[in-house]
C-alpha positions in Angstrom: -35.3 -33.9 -60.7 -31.8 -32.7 -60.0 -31.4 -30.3 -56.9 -28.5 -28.3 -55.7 -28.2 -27.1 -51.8 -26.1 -25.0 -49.5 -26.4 -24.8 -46.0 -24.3 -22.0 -45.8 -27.2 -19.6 -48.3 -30.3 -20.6 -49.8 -31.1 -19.5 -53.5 -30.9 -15.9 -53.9 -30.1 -15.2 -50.4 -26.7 -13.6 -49.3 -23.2 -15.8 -49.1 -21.8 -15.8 -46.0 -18.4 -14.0 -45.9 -16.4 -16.9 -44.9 -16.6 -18.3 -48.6 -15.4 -14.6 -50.1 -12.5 -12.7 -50.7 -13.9 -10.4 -47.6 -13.2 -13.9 -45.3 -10.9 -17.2 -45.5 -12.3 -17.8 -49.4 -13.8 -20.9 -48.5 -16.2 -23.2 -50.4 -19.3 -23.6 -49.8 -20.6 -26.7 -48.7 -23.0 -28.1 -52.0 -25.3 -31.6 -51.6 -27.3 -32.9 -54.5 -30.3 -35.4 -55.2 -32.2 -36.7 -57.4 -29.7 -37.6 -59.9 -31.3 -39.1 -62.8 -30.8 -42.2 -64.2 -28.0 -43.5 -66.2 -25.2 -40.6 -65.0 -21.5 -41.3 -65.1 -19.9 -37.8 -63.7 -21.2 -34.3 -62.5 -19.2 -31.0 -63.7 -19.6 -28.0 -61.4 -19.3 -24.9 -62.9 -19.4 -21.3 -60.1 -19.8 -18.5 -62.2 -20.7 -14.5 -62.3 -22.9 -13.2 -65.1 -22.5 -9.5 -63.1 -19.0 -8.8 -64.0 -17.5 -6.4 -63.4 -20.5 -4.0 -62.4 -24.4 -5.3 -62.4 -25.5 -1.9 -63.3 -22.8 -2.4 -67.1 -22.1 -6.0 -66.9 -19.5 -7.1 -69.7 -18.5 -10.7 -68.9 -19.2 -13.6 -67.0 -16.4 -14.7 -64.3 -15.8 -17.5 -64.0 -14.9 -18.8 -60.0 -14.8 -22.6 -60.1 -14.5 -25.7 -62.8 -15.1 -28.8 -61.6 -15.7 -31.7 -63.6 -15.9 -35.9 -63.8 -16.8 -36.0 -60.3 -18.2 -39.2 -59.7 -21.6 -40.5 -60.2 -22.2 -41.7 -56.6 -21.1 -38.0 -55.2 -23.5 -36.0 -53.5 -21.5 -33.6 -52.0 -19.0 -31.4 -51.7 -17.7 -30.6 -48.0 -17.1 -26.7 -47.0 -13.6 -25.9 -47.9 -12.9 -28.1 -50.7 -9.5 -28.1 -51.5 -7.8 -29.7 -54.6 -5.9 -32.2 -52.7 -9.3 -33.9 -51.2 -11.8 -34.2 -54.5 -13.4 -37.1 -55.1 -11.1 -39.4 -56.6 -11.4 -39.0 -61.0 -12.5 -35.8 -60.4 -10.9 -32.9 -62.3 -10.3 -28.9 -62.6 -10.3 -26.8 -64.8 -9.3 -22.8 -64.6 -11.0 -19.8 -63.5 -10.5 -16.9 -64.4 -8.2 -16.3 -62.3 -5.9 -18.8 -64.8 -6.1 -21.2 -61.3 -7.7 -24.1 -60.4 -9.3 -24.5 -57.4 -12.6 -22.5 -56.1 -12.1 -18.4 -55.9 -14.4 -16.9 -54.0 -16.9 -13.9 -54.7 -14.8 -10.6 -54.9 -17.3 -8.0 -56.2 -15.4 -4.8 -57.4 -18.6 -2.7 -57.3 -22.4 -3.4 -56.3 -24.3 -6.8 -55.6 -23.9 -9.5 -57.9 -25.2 -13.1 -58.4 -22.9 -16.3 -58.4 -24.1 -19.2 -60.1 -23.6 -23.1 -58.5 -24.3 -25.2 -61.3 -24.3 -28.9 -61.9 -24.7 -30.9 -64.8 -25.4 -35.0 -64.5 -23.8 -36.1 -67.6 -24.2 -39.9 -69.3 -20.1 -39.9 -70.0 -17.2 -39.2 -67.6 -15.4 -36.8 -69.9 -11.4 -37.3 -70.8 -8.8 -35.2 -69.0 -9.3 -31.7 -71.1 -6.3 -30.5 -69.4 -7.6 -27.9 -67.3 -10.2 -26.3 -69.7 -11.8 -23.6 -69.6 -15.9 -23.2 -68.9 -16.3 -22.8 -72.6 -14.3 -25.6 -73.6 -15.9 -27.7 -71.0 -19.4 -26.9 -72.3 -18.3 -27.8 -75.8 -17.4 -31.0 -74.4 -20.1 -31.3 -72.5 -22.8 -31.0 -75.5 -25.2 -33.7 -76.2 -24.3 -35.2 -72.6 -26.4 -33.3 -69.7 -28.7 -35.6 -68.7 -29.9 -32.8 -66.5 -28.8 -29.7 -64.4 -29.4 -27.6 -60.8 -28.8 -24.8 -60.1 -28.0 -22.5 -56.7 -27.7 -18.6 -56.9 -26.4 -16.5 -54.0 -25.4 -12.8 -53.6 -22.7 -11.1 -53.1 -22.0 -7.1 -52.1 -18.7 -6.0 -50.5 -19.2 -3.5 -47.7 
């Protein structure tokens, strides 16, 4: 079974300030096992179903697309900047209309952020840095299985 970890926050427990807009906006650091058999690439997808305010939500924001990372990856280091992926892996935007990994920026109250990864059976082609809902329509009929890592998020 798939598994997604942090050492910087377990799930459901507060993320550090270091990887928010209150601190240097830096990734966290994500590992992974258990990959199941016959996967080509991961995607990555860092999202917040709490937008803007967890009391009214309206949206989910999207923080981070990453997809086509390798099949023999396993992690991601803290900081992850563009320029040091995994070779064949690719970004798409967040909303934000950047690529790269935003971190949490809560206007208002405490809200969850998503760490997702899919193990798919195909690397994908370049989508031209997609969207999260284009990326899921060209993920479908792929996901060979998924993790998932929640942390929280409240601005003081």
């Amino acid at each position: 079974m798939l598994q997604l970890k942090s050492p910087s926050f377990t799930d459901m427990s507060e993320i550090p300030v270091k990887h928010t807009c209150d601190g240097e906006d830096l990734s966290p650091e994500l590992s992974w096992s258990g990959a199941p058999e016959g996967v080509k690439s991961f995607v990555l997808i860092v999202d917040d179903p709490d937008a803007p305010d967890p009391l009214n939500p309206r949206m989910t924001w999207v923080h981070w697309v990453l997809y086509n990372l390798p099949a023999p990856t396993r992690s991601l280091p803290e900081g992850m900047r563009e320029t040091d992926l995994p070779q064949g892996t690719l970004s798409g935007l967040n909303d934000w209309k950047r690529t790269g990994y935003g971190g949490p920026c809560p206007p208002v109250g405490s809200h969850r952020y998503f760490h997702k990864l899919y193990a798919l059976d195909i690397v994908l082609p370049d989508l031209n840095q997609p969207q999260k809902a284009d990326l899921e329509e060209a993920m479908k009929g792929h996901v060979l299985g998924s993790a998932e890592l929640v942390g929280v998020y409240e601005r003081r």
